[in-house]
C-alpha positions in Angstrom: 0.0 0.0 0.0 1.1 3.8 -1.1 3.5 5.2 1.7 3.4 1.9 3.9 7.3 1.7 4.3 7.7 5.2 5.4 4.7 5.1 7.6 6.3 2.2 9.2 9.7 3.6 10.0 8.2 6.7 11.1 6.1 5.0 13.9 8.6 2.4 14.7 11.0 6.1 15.1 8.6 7.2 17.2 7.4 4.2 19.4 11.5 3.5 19.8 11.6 7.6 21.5 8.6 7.1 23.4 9.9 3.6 25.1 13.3 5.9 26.1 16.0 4.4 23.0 18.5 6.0 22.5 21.9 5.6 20.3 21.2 5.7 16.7 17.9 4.2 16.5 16.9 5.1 13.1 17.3 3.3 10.0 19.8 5.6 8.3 23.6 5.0 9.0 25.2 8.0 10.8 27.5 10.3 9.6 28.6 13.4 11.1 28.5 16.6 8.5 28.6 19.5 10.1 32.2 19.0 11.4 33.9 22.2 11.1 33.6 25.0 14.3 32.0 28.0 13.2 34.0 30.9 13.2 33.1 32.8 16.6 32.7 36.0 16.0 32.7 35.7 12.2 34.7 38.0 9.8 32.3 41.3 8.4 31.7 39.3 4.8 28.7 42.1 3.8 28.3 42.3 0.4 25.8 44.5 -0.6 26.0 48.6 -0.4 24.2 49.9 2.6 21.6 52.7 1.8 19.1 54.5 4.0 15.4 53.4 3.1 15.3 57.0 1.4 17.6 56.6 -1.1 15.8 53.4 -2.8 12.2 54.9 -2.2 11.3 53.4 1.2 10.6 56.0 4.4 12.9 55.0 7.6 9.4 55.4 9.3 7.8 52.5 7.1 11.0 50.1 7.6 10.9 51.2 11.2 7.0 49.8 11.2 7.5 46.4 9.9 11.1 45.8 11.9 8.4 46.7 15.1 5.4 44.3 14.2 8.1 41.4 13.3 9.8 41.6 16.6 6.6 42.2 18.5 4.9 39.0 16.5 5.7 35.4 18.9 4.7 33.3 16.0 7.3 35.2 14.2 10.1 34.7 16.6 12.6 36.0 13.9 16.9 35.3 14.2 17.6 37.2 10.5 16.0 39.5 8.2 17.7 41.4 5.5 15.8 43.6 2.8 17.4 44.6 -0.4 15.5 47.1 -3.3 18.0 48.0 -6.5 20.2 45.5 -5.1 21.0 47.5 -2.1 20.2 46.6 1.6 17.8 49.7 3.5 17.3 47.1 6.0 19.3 44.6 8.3 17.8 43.0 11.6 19.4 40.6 14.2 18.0 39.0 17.0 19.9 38.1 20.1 21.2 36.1 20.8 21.6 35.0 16.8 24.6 36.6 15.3 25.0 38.3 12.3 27.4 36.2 9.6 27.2 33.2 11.1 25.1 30.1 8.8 22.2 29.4 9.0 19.8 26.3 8.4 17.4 26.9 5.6 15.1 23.7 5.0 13.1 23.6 2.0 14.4 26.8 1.0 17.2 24.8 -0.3 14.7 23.4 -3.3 14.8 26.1 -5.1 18.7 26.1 -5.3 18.2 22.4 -6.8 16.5 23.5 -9.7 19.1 26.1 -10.4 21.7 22.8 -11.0 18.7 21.4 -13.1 18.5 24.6 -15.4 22.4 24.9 -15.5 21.9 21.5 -17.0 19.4 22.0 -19.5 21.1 25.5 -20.5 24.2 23.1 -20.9 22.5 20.8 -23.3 22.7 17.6 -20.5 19.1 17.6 -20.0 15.5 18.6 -20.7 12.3 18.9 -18.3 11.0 16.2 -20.7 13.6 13.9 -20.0 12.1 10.7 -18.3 13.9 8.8 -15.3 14.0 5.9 -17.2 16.0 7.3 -19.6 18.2 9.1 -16.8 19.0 6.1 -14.7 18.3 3.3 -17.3 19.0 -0.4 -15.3 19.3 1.4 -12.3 15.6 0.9 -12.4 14.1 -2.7 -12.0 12.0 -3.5 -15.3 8.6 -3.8 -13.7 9.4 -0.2 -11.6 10.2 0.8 -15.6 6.9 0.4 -16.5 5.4 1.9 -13.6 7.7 5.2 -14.1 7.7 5.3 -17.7 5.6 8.3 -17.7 7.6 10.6 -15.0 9.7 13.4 -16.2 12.0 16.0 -14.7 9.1 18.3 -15.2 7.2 16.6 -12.9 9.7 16.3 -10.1 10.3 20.3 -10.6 6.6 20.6 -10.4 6.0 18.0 -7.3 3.2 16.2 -9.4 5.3 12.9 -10.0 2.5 10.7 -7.7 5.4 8.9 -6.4 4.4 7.9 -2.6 8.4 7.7 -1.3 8.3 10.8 0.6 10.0 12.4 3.6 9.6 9.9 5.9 11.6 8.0 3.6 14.6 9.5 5.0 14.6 7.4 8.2 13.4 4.5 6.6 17.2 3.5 5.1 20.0 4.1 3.5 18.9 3.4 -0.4 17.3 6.4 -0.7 17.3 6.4 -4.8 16.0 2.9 -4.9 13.9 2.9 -2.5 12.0 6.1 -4.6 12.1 3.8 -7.9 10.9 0.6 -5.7 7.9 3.1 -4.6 4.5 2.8 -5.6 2.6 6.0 -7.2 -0.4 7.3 -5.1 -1.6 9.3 -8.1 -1.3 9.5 -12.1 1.7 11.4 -12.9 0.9 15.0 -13.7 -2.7 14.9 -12.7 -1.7 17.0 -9.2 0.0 18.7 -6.6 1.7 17.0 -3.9 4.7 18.1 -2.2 7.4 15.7 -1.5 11.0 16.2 -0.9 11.6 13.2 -2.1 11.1 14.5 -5.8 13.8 17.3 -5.0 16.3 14.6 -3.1 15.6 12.9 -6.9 16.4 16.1 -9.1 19.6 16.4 -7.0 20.6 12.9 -8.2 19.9 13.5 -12.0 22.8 16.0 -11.3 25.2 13.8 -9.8 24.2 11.1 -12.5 24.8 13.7 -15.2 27.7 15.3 -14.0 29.6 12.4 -11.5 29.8 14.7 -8.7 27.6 15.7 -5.8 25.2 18.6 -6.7 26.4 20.5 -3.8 30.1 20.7 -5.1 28.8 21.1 -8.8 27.2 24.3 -7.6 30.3 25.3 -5.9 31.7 25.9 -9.2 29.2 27.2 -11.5 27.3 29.4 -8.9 28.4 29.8 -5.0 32.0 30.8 -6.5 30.9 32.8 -8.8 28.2 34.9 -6.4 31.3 34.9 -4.3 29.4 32.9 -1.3 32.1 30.9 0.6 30.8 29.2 3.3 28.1 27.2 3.1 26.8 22.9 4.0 24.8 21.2 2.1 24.6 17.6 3.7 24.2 14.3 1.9 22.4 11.0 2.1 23.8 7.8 3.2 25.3 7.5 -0.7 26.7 10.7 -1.2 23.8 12.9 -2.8 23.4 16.0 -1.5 19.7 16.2 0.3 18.3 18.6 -2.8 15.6 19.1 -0.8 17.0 20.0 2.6 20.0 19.9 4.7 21.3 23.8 3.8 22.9 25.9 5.9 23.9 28.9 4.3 24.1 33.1 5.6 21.1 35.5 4.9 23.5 38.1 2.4 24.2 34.6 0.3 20.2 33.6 0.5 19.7 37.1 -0.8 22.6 37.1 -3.5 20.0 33.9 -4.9 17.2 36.3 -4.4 18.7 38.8 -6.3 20.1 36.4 -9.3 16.6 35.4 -9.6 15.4 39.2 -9.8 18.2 40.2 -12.3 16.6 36.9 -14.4 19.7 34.9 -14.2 22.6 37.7 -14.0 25.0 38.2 -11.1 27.0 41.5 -11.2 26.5 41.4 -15.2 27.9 38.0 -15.9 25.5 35.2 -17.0 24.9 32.6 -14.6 22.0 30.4 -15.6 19.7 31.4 -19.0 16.8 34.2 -18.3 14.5 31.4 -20.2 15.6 29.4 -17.5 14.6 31.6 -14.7 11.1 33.0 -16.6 10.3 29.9 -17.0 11.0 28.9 -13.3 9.0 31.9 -11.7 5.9 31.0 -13.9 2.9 28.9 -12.7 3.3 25.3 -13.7 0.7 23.5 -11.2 -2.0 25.2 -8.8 -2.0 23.8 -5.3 -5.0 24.5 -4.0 -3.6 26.4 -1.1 -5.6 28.2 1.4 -2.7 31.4 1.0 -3.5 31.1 -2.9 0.6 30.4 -4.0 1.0 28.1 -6.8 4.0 26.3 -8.0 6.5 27.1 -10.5 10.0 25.1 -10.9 10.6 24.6 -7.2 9.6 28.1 -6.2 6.3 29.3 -4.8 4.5 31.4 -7.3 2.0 34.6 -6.3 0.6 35.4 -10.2 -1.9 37.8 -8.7 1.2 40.2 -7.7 4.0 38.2 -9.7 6.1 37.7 -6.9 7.9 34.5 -5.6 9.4 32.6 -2.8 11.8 30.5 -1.2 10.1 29.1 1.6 11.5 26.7 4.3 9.4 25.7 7.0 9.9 27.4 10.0 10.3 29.9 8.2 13.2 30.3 6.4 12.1 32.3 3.2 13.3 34.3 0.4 10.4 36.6 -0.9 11.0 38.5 -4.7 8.8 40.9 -5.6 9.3 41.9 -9.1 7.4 44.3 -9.6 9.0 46.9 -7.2 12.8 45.2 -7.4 13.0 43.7 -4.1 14.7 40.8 -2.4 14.0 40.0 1.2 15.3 37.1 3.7 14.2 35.8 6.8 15.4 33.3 9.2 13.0 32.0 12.0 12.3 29.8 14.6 8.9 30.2 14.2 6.5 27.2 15.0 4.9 27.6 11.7 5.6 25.3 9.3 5.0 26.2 5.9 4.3 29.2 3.5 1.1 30.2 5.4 2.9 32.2 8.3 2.7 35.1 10.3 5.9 36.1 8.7 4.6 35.9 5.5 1.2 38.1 6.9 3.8 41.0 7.5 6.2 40.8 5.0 3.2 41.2 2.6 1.7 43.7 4.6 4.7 46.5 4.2 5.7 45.3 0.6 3.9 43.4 -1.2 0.0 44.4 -3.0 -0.8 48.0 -2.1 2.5 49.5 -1.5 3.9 51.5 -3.7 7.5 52.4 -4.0 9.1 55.0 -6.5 12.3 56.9 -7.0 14.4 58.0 -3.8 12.9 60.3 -1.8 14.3 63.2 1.0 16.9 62.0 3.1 15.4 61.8 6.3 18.1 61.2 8.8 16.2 61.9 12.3 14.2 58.4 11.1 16.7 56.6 9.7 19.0 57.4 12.8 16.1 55.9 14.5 15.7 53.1 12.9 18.9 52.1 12.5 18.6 52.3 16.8 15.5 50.2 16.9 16.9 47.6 14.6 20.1 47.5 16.7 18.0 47.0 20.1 15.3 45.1 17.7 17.8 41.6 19.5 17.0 42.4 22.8 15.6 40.0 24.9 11.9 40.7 26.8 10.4 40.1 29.8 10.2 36.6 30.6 7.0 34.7 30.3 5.5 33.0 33.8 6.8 29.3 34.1 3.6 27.5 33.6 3.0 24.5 35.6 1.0 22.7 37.8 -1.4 25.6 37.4 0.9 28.4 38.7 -0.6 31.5 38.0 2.3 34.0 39.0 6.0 33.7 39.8 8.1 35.5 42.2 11.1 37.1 41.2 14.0 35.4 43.9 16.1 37.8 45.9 19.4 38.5 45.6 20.0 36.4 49.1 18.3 33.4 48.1 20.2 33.5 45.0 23.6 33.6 46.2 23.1 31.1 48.5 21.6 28.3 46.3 24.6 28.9 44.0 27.3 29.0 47.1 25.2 25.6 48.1 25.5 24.2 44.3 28.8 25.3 43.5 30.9 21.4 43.1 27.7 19.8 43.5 27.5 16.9 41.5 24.0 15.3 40.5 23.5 11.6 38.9 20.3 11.5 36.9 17.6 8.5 36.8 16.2 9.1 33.4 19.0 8.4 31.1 17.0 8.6 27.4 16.9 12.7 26.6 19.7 15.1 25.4 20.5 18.1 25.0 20.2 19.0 21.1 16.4 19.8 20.6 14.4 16.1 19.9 13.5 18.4 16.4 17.0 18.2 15.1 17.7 15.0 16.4 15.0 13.8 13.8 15.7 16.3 10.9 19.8 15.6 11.3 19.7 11.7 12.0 22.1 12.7 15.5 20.5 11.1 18.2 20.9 11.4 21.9 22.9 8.9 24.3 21.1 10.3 27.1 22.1 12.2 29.6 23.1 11.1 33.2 25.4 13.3 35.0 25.0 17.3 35.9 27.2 19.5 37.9 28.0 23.3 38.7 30.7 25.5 38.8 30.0 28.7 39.9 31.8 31.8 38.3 31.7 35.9 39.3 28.9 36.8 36.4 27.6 32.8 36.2 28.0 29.6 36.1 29.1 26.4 34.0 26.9 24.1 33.8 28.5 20.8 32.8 26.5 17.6 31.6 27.7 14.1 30.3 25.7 12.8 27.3 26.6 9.5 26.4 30.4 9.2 25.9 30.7 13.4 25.3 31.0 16.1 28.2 29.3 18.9 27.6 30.6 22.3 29.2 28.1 25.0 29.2 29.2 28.9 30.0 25.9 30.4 31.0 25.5 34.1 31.9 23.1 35.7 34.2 20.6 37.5 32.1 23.2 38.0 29.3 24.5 35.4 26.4 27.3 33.2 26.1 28.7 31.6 23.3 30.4 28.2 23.2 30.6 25.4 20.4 29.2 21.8 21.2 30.2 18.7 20.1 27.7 16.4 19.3 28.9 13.2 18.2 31.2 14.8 16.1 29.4 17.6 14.8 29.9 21.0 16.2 27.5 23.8 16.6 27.7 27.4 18.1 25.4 27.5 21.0 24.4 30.8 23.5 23.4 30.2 27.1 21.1 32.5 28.7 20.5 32.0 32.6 18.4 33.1 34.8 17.1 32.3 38.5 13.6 32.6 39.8 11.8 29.9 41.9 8.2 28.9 42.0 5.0 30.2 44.1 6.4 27.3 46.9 9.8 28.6 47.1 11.3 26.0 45.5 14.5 27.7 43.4 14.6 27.3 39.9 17.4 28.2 37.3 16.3 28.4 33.8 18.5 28.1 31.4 17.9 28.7 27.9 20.3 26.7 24.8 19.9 29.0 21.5 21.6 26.9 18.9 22.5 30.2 16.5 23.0 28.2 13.1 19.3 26.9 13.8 15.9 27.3 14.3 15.6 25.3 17.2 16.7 26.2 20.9 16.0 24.3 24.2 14.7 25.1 27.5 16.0 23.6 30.7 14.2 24.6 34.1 16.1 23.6 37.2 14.8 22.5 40.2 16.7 22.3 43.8 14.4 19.9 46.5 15.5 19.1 50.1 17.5 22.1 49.8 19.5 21.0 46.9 20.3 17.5 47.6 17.6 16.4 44.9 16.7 17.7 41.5 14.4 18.1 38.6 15.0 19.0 35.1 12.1 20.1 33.3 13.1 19.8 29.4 11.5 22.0 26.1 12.3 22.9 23.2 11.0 25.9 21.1 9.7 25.5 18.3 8.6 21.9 19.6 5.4 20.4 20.8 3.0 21.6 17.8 5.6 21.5 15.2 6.2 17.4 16.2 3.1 16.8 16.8 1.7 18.1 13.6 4.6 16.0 11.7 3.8 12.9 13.8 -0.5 12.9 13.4 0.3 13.7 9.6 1.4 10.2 9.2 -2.9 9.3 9.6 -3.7 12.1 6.8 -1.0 10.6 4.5 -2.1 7.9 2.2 -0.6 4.5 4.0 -1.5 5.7 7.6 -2.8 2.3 8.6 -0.6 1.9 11.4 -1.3 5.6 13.0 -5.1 5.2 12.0 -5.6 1.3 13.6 -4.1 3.8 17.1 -6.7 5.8 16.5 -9.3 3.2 15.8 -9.0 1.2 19.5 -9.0 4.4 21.1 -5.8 4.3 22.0 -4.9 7.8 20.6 -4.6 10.0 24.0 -2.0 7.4 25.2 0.3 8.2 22.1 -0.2 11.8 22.1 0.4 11.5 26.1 3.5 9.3 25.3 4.5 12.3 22.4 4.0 15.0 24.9 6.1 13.7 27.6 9.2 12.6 25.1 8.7 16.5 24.1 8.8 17.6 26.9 10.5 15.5 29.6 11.2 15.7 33.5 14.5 13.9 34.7 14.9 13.8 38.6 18.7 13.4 39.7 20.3 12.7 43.0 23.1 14.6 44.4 26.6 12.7 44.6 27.4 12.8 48.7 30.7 11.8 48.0 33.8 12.9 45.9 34.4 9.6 44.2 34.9 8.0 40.8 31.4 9.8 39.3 32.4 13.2 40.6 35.9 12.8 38.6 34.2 12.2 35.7 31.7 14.9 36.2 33.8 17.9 37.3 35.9 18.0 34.4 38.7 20.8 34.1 36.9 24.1 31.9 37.7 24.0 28.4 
């Protein structure tokens, strides 16, 4: 039955969380990627000119507008945004503690670079959208899978109407990620409709490798992140070497934009030809409608908007590259917003300031009162607001804990040593465990060591020691090594303690090449002898839960729909919840013994 195998590895994923595995417990070998530290803090790489709004036809008090709504917007929850008109930034926003220059993960956004490898391609004679798969991979494809794909072209894999079922849950399902696609039964007649699947990008990224004998992510090196001079950049790879295509991107928000901008300029970069303008024309066009409740269609791996004739690179989360052609702009967005696709509250805004009834001419009156001001408000845009009440067991306030009670608790924790009982959740956010194929260990040991303006916090995970600089109402960056792959990390910590009393640190994990960050609330019990971690991550419980009750809407749901039919649902989502957000209880170590030398490891 359609989508049976992914369904499958999906639940038995999700079963083998909830039961507390840990180790690599998917189907797909692991192989660390993301290997190299990122530079910390990064080299000024800017690009673009910097203009005042002004100049390109935009008033400061506009830009100022939109940079306010975007920060004051939770479902936003914005890291990057960077707005460009005549190919010249008005507009640049960071949000603490995300750093300027530094990568970051784009999703699905990464699709529409894949079809710029497929046009290079066709502009290089190498390949047509009418090309069939059978005639790319010939016996790579078993005779009787022949006849069923006989009919699928690289149009229809551009155009996410090839009907074939293999779709992202494929990706934990094995290694054989090619194969298993060709062994794949169709859920539709090719061409009929619109279904997106990254499965049919993952696909168009191997017709390049097949074509070329390379990985698309180092063909593109050559024929266009060298020449749009964008240097640093990861693209990861399946199990066999093909880059994802259809996700796995990290790249910064300038490069994102020099895309935008290629795109814009219909296929020129700084005058030199990069890919054909047919190619991009025919790219931006409508090829399929989806049927979309935020009326975009579908060109060649872009989102098309024909009433206003602009595009976008979307990745969920938010990660999005919006053109507007019509009044020559380009602007980029990084999130961690906890919506998923297109339809977005980031999307609601950007729309609102610049896209259908706004109007932008020819530079206007410098205006430098308002553009000193908003280039103040964008500079404070990053600063961090007042906390939100720790919600639990129906709390309905929280007290703010005295300096006193402070500074004792941390005099009282300072050495302490804590072993804890639940030894099945880690540190990286469950969310990029799954969309990175890194899972956790568990963690099992957590001690302190106080400093003058915080503390590290140091946690074992498996075989890897974690040490975790954490200011006091301030961020601090480190680099974390997760089983070979390193990312920049900022710790924000601060302490408050429940309507009982009870102290509590929290202590906030912003991965900065992410979307993701995670949320770790401390609690000290018989004055700190015990304690109790209360885990979260943001974005987390809708965005997992909406990925893991999909699997019931998807065609092959049988195994998520038979839960649902013995009423055994609540358990699940109960058994979800709790893996989302666990509680681990630990015991203080009395003595100074073989634990507490593995646990109080010298600083880095």
């Amino acid at each position: 039955m359609s989508g049976f195998r992914e369904n499958l590895a999906m639940m038995n994923l999700a079963m083998e969380l909830f039961s507390g595995q840990t180790g690599n417990i998917s189907r797909v070998d692991f192989d660390p990627q993301k290997t190299a530290s990122p530079q910390f803090p990064p080299e000024d790489t800017s690009f673009f000119e910097r203009v005042s709004p002004e100049s390109v036809g935009i008033r400061s008090e506009h830009a100022a507008e939109f940079v306010k709504e975007l920060s004051d917007c939770k479902k936003a929850a914005p890291h990057h945004l960077l707005c460009l008109r005549h190919g010249k930034v008005f507009l640049e926003c960071t949000w603490k503690p995300y750093v300027k220059g530094i990568m970051h993960i784009e999703h699905s956004l990464a699709k529409s670079i894949t079809a710029l490898a497929v046009g290079m391609l066709i502009d290089d004679g190498k390949l047509s959208v009418d090309t069939k798969l059978t005639e790319i991979f010939g016996s790579e494809i078993a005779f009787l899978n022949s006849v069923k794909f006989k009919n699928i072209a690289v149009s229809h894999l551009l155009t996410m109407t090839s009907g074939v079922s293999f779709n992202e849950g494929g990706a934990i399902s094995g290694n054989d990620w090619k194969n298993a696609y060709f062994d794949s039964p169709l859920s539709f007649n090719t061409g009929t409709r619109f279904e997106y699947n990254s499965m049919n990008s993952y696909m168009l990224s191997a017709i390049v490798t097949k074509i070329t004998g390379m990985p698309m992510d180092l063909f593109l090196k050559d024929r266009l992140f060298e020449p749009l001079e964008i240097r640093d950049f990861l693209w990861e790879r399946c199990p066999r070497g093909i880059t994802k295509g259809g996700w796995g991107l990290f790249m910064k928000a300038e490069d994102v934009a020099k895309i935008g901008q290629l795109y814009l300029n219909e296929g020129l970069f700084k005058d030199k030809r990069i890919v054909s303008q047919e190619w991009i024309l025919d790219s931006v066009k409508k090829h399929v409608s989806t049927g979309r409740p935020d009326g975009l269609d579908y060109g060649y791996q872009v989102w098309i908007d024909e009433k206003n004739g602009s595009c976008l690179f979307n990745g969920m989360l938010q990660q999005n590259c919006f053109i507007f052609k019509d009044k020559d702009l380009v602007i980029v967005t990084n999130s961690g917003s906890d919506e998923l696709m297109t339809l977005s509250n980031v999307a609601r805004i950007v729309n609102s300031y610049f896209g259908d009834g706004n109007e932008f001419g020819s530079a206007l009156d410098e205006d430098e009162r308002s553009y000193e001001s908003l280039k103040s408000l964008a500079l404070s845009a990053g600063k961090r607001h007042a906390h939100n009440p720790i919600k639990k067991g129906g709390w309905k306030r929280i007290r703010t804990a005295d300096a006193g009670l402070r500074n004792r608790i941390l005099k009282e924790i300072d050495g302490n040593v804590y072993v804890l009982e639940n030894k099945t959740e880690g540190l990286m956010p469950l969310f990029m465990q799954m969309t990175h194929n890194n899972f956790t260990d568990g963690l099992s040991e957590i001690s302190f060591e106080r400093e003058r303006d915080g503390l590290y916090i140091h946690l074992k995970e498996g075989g890897e020691i974690h040490h975790l600089p954490a200011g006091f109402d301030k961020d601090r960056y480190s680099t974390l090594d997760f089983k070979g792959e390193k990312y920049l990390i900022a710790c924000f910590l601060r302490f408050s303690c429940d309507e009982d009393l009870n102290p509590c640190l929290v202590l906030e994990v912003s991965f900065i090449e992410e979307a993701c960050k995670r949320i770790i609330k401390i609690f000290f019990k018989d004055g700190v002898k015990r304690i109790r971690l209360e885990l979260s991550e943001n974005p987390g419980e809708d965005v997992i839960m909406t990925a893991l009750n999909s699997i019931s809407d998807m065609e092959g749901g049988i195994i998520m729909n038979k839960i649902k039919e013995i009423g055994a649902i609540e358990v699940f989502n109960r058994a979800a919840l709790t893996k989302i957000s666990p509680v681990i209880r630990g015991e203080l170590v009395e003595e100074f013994n073989e634990i507490g030398e593995n646990v109080l490891w010298a600083k880095p």
